[in-house]
C-alpha positions in Angstrom: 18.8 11.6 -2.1 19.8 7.7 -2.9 17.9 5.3 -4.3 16.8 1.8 -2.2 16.4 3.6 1.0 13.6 4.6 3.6 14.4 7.5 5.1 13.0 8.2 9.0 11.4 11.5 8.1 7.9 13.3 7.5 7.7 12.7 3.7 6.4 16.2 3.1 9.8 17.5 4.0 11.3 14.7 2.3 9.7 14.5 -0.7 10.6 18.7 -1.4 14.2 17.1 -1.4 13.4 15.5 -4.5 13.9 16.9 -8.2 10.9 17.8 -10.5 9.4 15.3 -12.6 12.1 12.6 -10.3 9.4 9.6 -9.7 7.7 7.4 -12.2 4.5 5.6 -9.6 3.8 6.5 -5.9 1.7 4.1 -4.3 0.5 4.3 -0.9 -1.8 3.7 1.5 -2.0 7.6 3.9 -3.0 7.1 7.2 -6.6 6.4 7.5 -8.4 9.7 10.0 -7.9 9.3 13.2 -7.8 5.4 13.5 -5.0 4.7 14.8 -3.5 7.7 17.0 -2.0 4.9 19.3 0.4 3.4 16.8 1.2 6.1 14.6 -1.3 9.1 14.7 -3.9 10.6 12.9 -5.5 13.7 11.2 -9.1 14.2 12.1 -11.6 13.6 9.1 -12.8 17.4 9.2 -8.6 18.6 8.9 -8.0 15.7 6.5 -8.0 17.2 3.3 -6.0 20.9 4.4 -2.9 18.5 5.6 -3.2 16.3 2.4 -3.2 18.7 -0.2 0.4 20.0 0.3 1.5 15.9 0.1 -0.6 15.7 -3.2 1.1 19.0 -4.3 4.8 17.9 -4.0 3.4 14.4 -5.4 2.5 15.8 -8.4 6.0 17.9 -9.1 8.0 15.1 -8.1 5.8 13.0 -10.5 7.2 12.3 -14.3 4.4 13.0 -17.3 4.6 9.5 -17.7 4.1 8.4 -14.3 0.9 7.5 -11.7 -0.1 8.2 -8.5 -2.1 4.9 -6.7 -3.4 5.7 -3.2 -4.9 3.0 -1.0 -7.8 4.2 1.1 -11.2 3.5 2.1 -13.2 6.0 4.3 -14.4 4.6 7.4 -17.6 4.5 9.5 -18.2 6.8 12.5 -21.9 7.0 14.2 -23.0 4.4 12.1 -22.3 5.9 8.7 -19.7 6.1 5.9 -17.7 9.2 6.4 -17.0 11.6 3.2 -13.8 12.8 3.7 -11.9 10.2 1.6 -14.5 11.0 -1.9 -13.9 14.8 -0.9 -10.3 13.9 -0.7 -10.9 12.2 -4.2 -12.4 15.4 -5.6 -9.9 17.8 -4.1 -7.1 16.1 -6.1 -9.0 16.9 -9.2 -10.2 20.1 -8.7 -7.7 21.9 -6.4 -4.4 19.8 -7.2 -5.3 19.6 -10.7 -4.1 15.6 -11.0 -6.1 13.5 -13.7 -8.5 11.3 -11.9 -8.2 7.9 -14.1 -9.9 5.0 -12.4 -10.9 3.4 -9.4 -9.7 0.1 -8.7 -11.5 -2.3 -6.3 -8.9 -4.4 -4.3 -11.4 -7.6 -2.9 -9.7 -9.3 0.1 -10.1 -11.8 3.3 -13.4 -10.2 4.9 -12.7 -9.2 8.7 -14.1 -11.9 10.9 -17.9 -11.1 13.0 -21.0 -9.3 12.6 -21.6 -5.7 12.7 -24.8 -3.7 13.2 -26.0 -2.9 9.8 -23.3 -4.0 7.8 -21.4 -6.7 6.5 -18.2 -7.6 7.0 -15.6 -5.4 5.0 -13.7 -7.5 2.1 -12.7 -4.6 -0.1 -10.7 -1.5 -0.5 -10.3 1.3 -3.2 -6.9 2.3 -4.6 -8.1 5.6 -6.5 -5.5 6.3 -10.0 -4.2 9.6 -10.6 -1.9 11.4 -13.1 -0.6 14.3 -14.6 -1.1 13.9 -18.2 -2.8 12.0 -20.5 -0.3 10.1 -21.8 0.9 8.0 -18.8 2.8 5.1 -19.4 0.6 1.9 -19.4 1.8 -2.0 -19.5 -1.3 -4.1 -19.6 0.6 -6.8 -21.0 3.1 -7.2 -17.8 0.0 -8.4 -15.6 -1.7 -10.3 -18.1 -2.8 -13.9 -18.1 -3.2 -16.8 -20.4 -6.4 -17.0 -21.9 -8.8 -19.7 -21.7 -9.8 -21.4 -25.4 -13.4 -20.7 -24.6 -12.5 -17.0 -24.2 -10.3 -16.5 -27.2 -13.8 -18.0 -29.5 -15.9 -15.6 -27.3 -13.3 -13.1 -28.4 -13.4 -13.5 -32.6 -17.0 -13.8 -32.3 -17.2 -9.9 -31.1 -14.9 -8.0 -32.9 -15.2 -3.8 -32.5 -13.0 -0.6 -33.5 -12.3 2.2 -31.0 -15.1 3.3 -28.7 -17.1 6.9 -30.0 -17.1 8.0 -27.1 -13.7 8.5 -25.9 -14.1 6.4 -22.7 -10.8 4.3 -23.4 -13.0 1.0 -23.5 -12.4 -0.7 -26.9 -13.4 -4.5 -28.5 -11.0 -7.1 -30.2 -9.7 -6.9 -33.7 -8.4 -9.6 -35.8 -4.3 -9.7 -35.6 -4.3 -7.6 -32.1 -2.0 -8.3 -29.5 -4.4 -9.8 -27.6 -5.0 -12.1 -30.1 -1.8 -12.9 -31.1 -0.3 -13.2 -27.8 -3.5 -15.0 -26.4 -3.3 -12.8 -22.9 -6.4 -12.3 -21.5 -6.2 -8.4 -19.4 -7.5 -8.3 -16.2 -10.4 -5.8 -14.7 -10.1 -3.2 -12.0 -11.5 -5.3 -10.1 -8.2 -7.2 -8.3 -8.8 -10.6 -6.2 -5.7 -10.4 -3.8 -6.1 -12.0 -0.5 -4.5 -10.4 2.8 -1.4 -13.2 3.6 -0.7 -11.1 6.6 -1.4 -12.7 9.8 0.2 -13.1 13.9 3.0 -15.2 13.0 4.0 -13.0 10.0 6.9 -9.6 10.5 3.9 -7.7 8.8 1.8 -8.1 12.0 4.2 -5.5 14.0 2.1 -2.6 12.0 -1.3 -1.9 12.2 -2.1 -1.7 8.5 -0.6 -3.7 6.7 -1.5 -5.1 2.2 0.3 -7.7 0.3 3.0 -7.6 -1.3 1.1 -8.8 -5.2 -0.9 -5.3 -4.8 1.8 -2.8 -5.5 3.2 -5.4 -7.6 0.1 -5.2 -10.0 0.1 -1.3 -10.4 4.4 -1.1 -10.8 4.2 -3.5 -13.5 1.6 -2.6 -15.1 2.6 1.3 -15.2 6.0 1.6 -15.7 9.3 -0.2 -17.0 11.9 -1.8 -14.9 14.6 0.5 -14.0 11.9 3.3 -12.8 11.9 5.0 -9.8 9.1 4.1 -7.3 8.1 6.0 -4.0 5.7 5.5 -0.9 5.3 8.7 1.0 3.9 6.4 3.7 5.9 3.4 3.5 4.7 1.7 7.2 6.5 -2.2 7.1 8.0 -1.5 3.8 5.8 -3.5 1.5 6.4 -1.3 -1.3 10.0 -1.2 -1.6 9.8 -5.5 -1.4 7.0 -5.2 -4.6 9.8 -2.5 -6.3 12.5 -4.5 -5.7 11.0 -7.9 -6.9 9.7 -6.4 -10.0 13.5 -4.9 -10.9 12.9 -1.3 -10.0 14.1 1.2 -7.2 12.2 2.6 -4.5 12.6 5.6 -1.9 10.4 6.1 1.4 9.3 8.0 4.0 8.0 6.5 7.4 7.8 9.1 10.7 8.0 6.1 12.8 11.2 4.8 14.0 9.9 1.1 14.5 8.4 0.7 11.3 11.7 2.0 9.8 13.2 -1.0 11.6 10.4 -3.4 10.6 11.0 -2.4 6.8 14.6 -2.9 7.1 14.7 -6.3 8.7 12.1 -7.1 5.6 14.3 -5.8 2.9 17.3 -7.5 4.3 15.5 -10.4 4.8 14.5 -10.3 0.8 18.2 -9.2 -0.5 19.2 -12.7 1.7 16.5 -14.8 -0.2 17.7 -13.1 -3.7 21.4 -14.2 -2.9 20.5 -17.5 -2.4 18.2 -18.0 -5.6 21.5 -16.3 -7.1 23.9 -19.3 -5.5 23.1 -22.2 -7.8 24.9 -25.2 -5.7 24.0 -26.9 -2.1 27.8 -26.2 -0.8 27.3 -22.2 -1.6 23.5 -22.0 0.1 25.1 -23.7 3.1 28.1 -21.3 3.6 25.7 -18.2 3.0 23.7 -19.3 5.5 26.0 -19.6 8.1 27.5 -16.5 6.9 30.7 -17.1 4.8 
């Protein structure tokens, strides 16, 4: 199977084309249950879990030891109410897949517009972290950010060892990277805004994130030259994030439009690379009128 393509097919089937231990991150957002049957489908909430499963199952053999799984979804409310089936979806990847359940990340966004009985308006999603093993490959430094003087006092005023209770979480020590580098990690709390709007290609598909939010995970979990996959890879988001941050990407999307969509994107981003790559005015003209 090659490398930089998205291939117009189920990706269950596609992904038992793949070798064992093949892919280093899969992020994706699945469809959400039944939401959108007139654009692309849907599985009902009480059948959800019985047609993920087998997906999570050839996830996990195509995933390396080193690698992560990051999926993108947020239940959604029917008669009022939260449904369950995405935190039983959650637990079934624990329990019955047998994938490590690392984190939860919260992905804060543009809030949809109006007023709802009940609620507020909905500015966040989940993107839930899963592995194989214990010793995935982590790059906190890759998505870090300056820090701010104030911080870095803050930070030699509270100095701690590794945590007792094996929870990961651990202070600052004098001569750390951290303190060296001055880098200040960020949470798993994400501020990305939605850049997605009518006059953008994205708007052609129904559910659509930005680019910077597969960015952040394929950074941050693995090394350029990996292997990245998106079982559900809608307007091809992913593959632009892979592709920007210097790794490959495969994907599957069932839906001959959006296969189109994703192309005209990636395209579209190979034409902006060549001309970032053409470093005088006369060679930007004569690429753009196609010499």
């Amino acid at each position: 199977m090659e490398l930089n393509k998205i291939y117009n097919e189920d990706c269950l089937n596609g992904m038992k084309g793949l070798p064992d231990d093949s892919v280093d991150v899969i992020f994706t957002s699945p469809p959400y249950a039944d939401r959108r049957k007139s654009t692309y489908g849907g599985v009902h909430e009480s059948k959800y879990i019985e047609w993920f499963v087998p997906i999570a199952e050839e996830m996990k053999r195509i995933l390396k030891p080193t690698g992560s799984i990051f999926i993108n979804i947020k239940p959604h409310c029917s008669d009022g109410e939260r449904v369950l089936y995405v935190y039983e979806l959650v637990i079934a990847l624990q329990k019955d897949v047998g994938l490590r359940f690392v984190d939860e990340f919260t992905w804060t966004k543009n809030g949809v517009p109006g007023r709802f009985n009940g609620r507020f308006k909905n500015a966040f999603e989940p993107v839930f972290h899963f592995t194989k093993k214990k010793g995935f490959k982590h790059r906190p430094y890759e998505v870090a950010a300056e820090m701010a003087e104030d911080s870095i006092k803050r930070a030699k005023r509270k100095r701690s060892g590794e945590s007792l209770n094996g929870s990961g979480f651990a202070g600052l020590r004098e001569g750390s990277t951290l303190h060296t580098k001055k880098l200040a990690l960020p949470s798993n709390h994400l501020h990305i805004p939605q850049k997605s709007n009518q006059y953008t290609s994205q708007s052609k598909h129904p559910a659509v994130f930005p680019v910077e939010l597969p960015t952040f995970f394929i950074k941050a979990f693995s090394d350029e030259g990996d292997v990245v996959l998106d079982p559900f890879m809608g307007s091809g988001t992913t593959a632009i994030a892979s592709l920007r941050s210097g790794r490959s990407f495969i994907g599957f999307e069932t839906v001959v439009e959006y296969c189109e969509l994703a192309s005209e994107r990636l395209e579209y981003e190979k034409s902006l690379e060549q001309i970032k790559n053409h470093t005088t005015q006369t060679d930007i003209f004569n690429l753009l009128e196609g010499e």
